[in-house]
Every structure is written in C-alpha cells, then in structure tokens.
TIVO-674265 format. One record per residue (C-alpha): x, y, z; residue in three letters. Coordinates in steps of 0.25 Angstrom, whole numbers, plus 5000, padded with zeros to 4 digits. Example, Ala and Ser with C-alpha at 12.3 -4.5 7.8 and 13.67 -1.06 7.14 Angstrom:
504949825031ala;505549965029ser;
END
This chain:
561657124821unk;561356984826unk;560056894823unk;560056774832unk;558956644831unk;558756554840unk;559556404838unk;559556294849unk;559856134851unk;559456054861unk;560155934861unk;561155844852unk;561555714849unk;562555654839unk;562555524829unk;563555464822unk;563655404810unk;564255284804unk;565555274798unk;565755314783unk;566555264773unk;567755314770unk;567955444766unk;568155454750unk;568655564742unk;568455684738unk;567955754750unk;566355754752unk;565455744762unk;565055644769unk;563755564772unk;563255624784unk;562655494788unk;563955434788unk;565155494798unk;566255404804unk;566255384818unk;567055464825unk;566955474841unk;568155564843unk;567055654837unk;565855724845unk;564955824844unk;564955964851unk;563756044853unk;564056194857unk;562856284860unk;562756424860unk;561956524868unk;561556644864unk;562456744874unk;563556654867unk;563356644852unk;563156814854unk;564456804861unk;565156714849unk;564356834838unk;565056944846unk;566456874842unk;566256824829unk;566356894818unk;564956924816unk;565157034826unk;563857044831unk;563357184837unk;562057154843unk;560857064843unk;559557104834unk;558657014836unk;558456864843unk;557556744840unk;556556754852unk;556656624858unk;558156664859unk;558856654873unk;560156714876unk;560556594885unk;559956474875unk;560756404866unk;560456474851unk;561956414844unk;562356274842unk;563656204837unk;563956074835unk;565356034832unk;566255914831unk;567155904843unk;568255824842unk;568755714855unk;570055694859unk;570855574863unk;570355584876unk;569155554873unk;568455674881unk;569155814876unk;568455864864unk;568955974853unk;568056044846unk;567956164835unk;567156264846unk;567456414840unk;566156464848unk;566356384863unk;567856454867unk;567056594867unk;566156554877unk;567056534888unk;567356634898unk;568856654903unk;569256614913unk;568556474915unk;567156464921unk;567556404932unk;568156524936unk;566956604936unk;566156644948unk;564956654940unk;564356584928unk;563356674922unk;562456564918unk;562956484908unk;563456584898unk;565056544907unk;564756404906unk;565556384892unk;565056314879unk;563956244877unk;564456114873unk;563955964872unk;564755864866unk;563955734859unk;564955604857unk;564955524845unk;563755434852unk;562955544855unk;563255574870unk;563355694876unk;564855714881unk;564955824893unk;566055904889unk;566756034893unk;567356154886unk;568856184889unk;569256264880unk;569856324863unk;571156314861unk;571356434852unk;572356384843unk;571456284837unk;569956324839unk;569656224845unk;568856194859unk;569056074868unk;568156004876unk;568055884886unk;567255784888unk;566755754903unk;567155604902unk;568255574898unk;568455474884unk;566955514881unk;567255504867unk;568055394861unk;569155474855unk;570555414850unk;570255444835unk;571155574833unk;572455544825unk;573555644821unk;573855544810unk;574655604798unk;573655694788unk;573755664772unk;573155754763unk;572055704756unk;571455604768unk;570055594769unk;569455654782unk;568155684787unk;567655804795unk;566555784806unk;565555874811unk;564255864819unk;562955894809unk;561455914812unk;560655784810unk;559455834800unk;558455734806unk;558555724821unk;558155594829unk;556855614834unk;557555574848unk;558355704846unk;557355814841unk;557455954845unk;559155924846unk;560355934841unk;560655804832unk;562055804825unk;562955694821unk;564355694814unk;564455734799unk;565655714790unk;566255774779unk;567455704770unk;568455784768unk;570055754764unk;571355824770unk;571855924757unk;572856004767unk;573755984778unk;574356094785unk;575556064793unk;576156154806unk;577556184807unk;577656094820unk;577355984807unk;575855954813unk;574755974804unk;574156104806unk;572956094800unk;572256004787unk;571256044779unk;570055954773unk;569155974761unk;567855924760unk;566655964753unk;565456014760unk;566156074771unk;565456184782unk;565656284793unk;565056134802unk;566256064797unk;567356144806unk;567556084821unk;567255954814unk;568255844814unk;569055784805unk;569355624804unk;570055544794unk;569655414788unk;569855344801unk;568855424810unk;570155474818unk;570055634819unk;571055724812unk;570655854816unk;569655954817unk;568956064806unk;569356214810unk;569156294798unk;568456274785unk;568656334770unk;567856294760unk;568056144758unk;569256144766unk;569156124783unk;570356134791unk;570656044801unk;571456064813unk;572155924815unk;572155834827unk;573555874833unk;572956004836unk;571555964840unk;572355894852unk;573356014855unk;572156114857unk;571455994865unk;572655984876unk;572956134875unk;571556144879unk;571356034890unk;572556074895unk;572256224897unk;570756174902unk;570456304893unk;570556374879unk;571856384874unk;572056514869unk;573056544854unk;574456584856unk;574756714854unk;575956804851unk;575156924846unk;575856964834unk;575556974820unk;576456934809unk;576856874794unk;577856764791unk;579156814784unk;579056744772unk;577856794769unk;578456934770unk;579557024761unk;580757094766unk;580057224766unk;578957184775unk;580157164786unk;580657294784unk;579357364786unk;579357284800unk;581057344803unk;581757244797unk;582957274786unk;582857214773unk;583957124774unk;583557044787unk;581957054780unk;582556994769unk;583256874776unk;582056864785unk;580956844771unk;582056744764unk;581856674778unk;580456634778unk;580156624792unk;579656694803unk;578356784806unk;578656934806unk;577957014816unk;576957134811unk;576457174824unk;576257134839unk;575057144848unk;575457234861unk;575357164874unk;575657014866unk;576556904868unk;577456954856unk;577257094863unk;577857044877unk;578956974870unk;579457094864unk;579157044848unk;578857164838unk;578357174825unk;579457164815unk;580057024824unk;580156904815unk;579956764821unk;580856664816unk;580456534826unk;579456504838unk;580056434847unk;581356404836unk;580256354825unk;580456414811unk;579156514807unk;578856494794unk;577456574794unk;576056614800unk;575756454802unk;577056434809unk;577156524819unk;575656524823unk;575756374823unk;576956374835unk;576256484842unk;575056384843unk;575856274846unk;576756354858unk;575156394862unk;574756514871unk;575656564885unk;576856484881unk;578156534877unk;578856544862unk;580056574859unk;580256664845unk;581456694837unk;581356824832unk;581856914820unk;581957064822unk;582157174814unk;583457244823unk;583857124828unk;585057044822unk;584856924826unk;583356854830unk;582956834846unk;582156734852unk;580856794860unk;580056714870unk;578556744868unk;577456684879unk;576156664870unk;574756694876unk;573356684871unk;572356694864unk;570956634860unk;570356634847unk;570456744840unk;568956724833unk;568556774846unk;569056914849unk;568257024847unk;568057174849unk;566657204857unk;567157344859unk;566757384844unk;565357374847unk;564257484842unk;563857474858unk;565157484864unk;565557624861unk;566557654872unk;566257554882unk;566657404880unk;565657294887unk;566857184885unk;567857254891unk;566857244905unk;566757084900unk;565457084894unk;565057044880unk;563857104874unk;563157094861unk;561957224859unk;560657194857unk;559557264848unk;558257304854unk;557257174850unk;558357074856unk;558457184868unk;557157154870unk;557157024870unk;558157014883unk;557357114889unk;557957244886unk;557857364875unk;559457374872unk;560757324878unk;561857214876unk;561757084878unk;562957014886unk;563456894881unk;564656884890unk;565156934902unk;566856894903unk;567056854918unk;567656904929unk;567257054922unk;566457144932unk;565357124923unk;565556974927unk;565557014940unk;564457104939unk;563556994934unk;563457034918unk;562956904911unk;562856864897unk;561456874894unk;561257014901unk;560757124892unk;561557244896unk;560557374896unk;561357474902unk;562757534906unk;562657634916unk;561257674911unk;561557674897unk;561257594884unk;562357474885unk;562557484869unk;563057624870unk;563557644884unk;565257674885unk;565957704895unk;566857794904unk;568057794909unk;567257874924unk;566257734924unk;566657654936unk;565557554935unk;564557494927unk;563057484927unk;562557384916unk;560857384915unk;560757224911unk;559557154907unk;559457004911unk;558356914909unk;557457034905unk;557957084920unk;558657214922unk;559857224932unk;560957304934unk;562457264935unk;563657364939unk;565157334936unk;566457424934unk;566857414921unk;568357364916unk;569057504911unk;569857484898unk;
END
C-alpha cells in the first residue's frame, strides 16, 4: 500500500560561495559557507507530478500495488516531488550532463513531436529548470540517457550560457585531494525568496583511494573517500584542487563514491547530441562467466572434452556462454550456449569487465566481430554479431503479476494503471477503479482518448480490478471517471 503527503516548491534560486582553501588531508567535510567557484557547475531542478512519481513507484522496487490514502490538498497534476541536482556543462558552453534516474521514464517513445495529441502536459517530458552559477534561470531542453552511463543530457537555449572550459582529462594519481559538489537547502531563506526553493553549492573533501582502469588503458572509473557522505552526494561533481571538473558521482558505498571520469562524461554527451535521443545499452543477450574463473569440469558440463576444457582454463581468457535469450542478437548470429569468446573485434577477453567494456565502447545497432571457441569445432570461427538496444535495465517491469490483473493485462493495450482503495476512490469521484498513470502512444487506447489521470471504473460493465478477458471480445468498453465526470470510451483491444 502506498501513503502519499503533499510536497511542493515554488521557485528557486542559487548562491555561490567564496573560494576555500586548499583542501587538507585527511578527508572531511567541508565548511558549507565556503565552496570554490565553479561555473562549469549548475543547478537542476526536476519536479515530479503526482500521475509521475506513481508511475516511477510502479517500476521501482517498491512495487506498489495500489494507493490507500492521499493528503487532501493533494492533486494528481500538481508538482508533489522535487529534485535538485548538480548538472555538469560541457565545453560548449550550452549542453549539460546530469545524474537524472527519474527524467528518462517520462518520455514517451517516439518523440513528442510525433504525436497528434498532447494529453495535457503528462507528454510534455520533465520538468526541468536549470539555475547557472549566478543565479539565472537557463531555458534548457531534455534530449536524452544514454544508458551506458546513467546519465541525462541536456541543452541550453543559448549557446555558451555557462562559461564552461574547466573539464581536464589530466592524468589521475591516487591520493589527490578532490571535492564533490552538490546543491543543498539554505536553512534560512532571504526574505526576498520566501515560500521557494533556495539552494546553493555544498562541498565535501574527499581524496582519490582507487583507480580503475578499462582495457582500452582509459580510466573506467575512480572512487573517493570522504567522511560524511549521503544518498544527495550522487549526480554531484567532482573537481580537483584547481576547480577544473574530473568527473561525476554514480554510485555510493559507505565512505567511498564512485566517479564516473570525464572521458566518459563527453562520450555519453555526443552519443546523445548526436542521436537527438536516448542512447539505449548495447546488447547481445547472453549470459555468461569468464574462463578463468571456471574449472575444467564446468566446460564439460557445457559439451566440451576434458582435454580442450583443460587447455582452454590454463588460457585465462574468454567468456563461456550459459545460455542465449531467443530472438537475440547472439540468437540471430547462430551463438549457442557452450561458445567460448576468445576476442571482440581481435581484443583479448580477459573477464566480465573486458567484454562488457568493448560492447559498450562498439555501442548499440553496430556490428562486432567475435572470435569463437566451440566444443565440436577444431579450430575457432569468427562470427559478425549486429548489437541492438536496450535502456536501463532499473526500468523494466512486470504489470501483469498484479492482484487486479488476473487474466487480462491493461499494459498490453498501452495503459499503465495503479489501483485505488475506496477513501482515495472517493476523492477522484468514484467508489473503486484504477487510476491511469500512462497511456503508450499510438495504442488504441491512445487513440481512443484514455489519459493519465482517468480513473477507469468499468470494462465492459464490470469491476476494472477483477475484469479478464476473452479470446470472442472484439472490443472494449472502458466506464472512466474524469474530473469527477463520467464518460465512456470504446477501443479493440491488442490480442496477445
């Protein structure tokens, strides 16, 4: 069950803080009256209505069944969710990288200027403001996540709008000081500012303990400790002692936050700017484990004779192949669970971290080429393999294990619903029903004119939470509820 309160801002505006002195060692916080300037830096403000935080619950793990209660001031289209984030701007001066999780799953495929209809603003994309370093509101669009990375790009209106310039890919050295910045709350607005939003840049000191470097010799990754670190400090960024950015926080464990470097800040930028879309994550669709994690027996199980399993452990290198998903790229190339693969595109596989890392790099819809082991083959074979996609994984889910949909699945006709108890019923105007929190374009619900917001009542006379379907039903009738207003919309439903 899900409780949800009422939360909104109004406006925001950001100060920054004079410089401070050079960061000392060991890591500690630092005073939050004193951050280095840093106008490569800004701050993003994402809001949330409620029809999309419900839509973020049903794909998080949280796994949230149905609404029980609801603050009464609460509205559906309202903001009720706010994030404020560090975004990052690039050396143009006007595209901006940001750690967005949450914005990706608003967007409907294919873009919105695609679509003939808008359903209010629900199609519109995020609700993002950007504040510069001064400040000033900078109009900016949403273009995209580029999966492999997580993060979100943006662009400015105008170009050069930020003074950028300070991202350096200069060589990393274990034990450099660094600090991470993130927007914070300022405990005691401006009276000019009341009833907003007032934030400005933190910082925390941290130094580097761990560099991880890619096969391709880039660093992969780095990681920082620093005391007093939070959930706020990922999608901040990282600058060394010379205010120039090094990368950007993606992941946190206890005093340690993982930064994704700069080189692959830029990648995701262009694979992004390029596209003028998200970038979804390569993918083969195999599962597998590295050879020299294995034992000779473990390739016999899998139809390889002891000799050659033996010659292939002593190797260390390669991935062997446990099973392949039907109708994948591995699948359409004629790879099959037992294959070993030696090389991608004549590079050694050494492990996990190799071959995801030239997957990545080779990115989706392009062509690799394997060389490949096989148990009654004598000699290994090269395969060509064309990659697709997919998005973030943190994403996918399953609406058709719902307690209400028992033999009848309302996302396979493109609509995504969430169940509501009686007392929240009630307060859209109804007793029972499912409240629609998206409708997938170009779907005959689409075209039937389902919107988010609608409370649906009634399939074909009966309850929505327990209606299923038959294979003789031909169409539709949905009994909707809409601003406390009852109407009826017919569509043929999509067969399975």
């Amino acid at each position: 069950m899900l409780s949800v309160l009422l939360c909104c801002s109004v406006a925001v505006a950001q100060t920054t803080p004079a410089l401070p002195k050079k960061p000392a060692a060991p890591p500690k916080a630092t005073s939050r009256d004193k951050v280095p300037v840093a106008p490569q830096v800004v701050t993003i403000v994402h809001r949330l209505n409620g029809l999309k935080m419900f839509r973020l619950l049903l794909r998080s793990q949280q796994q949230v069944w149905a609404i029980d209660s609801l603050d009464s001031a609460f509205n559906l289209k309202d903001d009720v969710h706010t994030n404020v984030i560090a975004g990052l701007a690039m050396d143009d001066g006007e595209t901006i990288a940001a750690w967005l999780p949450e914005a990706d799953v608003e967007l409907p495929r294919p873009p919105v200027a695609a679509f003939p209809r808008s359903g209010g603003n629900f199609f519109n994309g995020p609700d993002l403001t950007v504040i510069g370093p001064d400040g000033k509101r900078l109009p900016a669009k949403y273009i995209g996540l580029d999966a492999v990375t997580g993060l979100s790009i943006l662009k400015l209106a105008n170009k050069q709008a930020v003074s950028a310039g300070a991202i350096k890919n200069k060589p990393l050295k274990t034990g450099e000081a660094v600090l991470l910045l993130a927007p914070e709350p300022v405990t005691k607005p401006r009276p000019a500012f009341n009833n907003s939003l007032r934030v400005r840049m933190g910082a925390t000191e941290g130094q580097i303990q761990h560099i991880v470097t890619a096969p391709s010799g880039d660093v992969a990754r780095f990681k920082v400790t620093a005391a007093g670190l939070t959930q706020e400090n990922i999608g901040g960024v990282a600058i060394n002692e010379a205010g120039e950015t090094i990368g950007i926080v993606d992941g946190l464990e206890g005093t340690e936050a993982s930064i994704l470097p700069t080189a692959l800040i830029r990648r995701a930028a262009e694979r992004v700017s390029k596209q003028q879309a998200s970038v979804p994550r390569p993918w083969l669709g195999v599962k597998g484990e590295a050879v020299a994690a294995l034992k000779p027996n473990q390739f016999v199980n899998h139809g390889w004779a002891m000799e050659r399993a033996s010659a292939l452990a002593e190797n260390h290198r390669g991935i062997l192949l446990t099973s392949i998903a039907p109708d994948s790229p591995a699948a359409k190339a004629a790879l099959r669970a037992g294959d070993v693969i030696l090389k991608i595109d004549n590079k050694d596989i050494l492990n996990e971290q190799d071959f995801t890392w030239w997957l990545e790099q080779a990115g989706p819809s392009s062509s690799v080429e394997f060389t490949v082991a096989r148990p009654d083959w004598p000699a290994e074979q090269e395969f060509n393999v064309k990659l697709s996609g997919m998005l973030d994984p943190a994403f996918s889910f399953n609406l058709r294990r719902r307690p209400w949909a028992k033999g009848f699945s309302l996302i396979d006709q493109g609509i995504e619903t969430v169940a509501l108890k009686r007392p929240v019923a009630m307060q859209l105007g109804t007793t029972t029903g499912l409240l629609v929190v998206y409708v997938e374009p170009f779907t005959a619900a689409f075209d039937a004119g389902v919107q988010p917001g609608d409370v649906i009542q009634l399939i074909d006379g009966k309850p929505a939470v327990s209606f299923k379907l038959t294979p003789q039903v031909t169409s539709l009738t949905f009994d909707i509820v809409r601003n406390k207003e009852k109407i009826v919309v017919k569509l043929a439903p999509k067969k399975n």
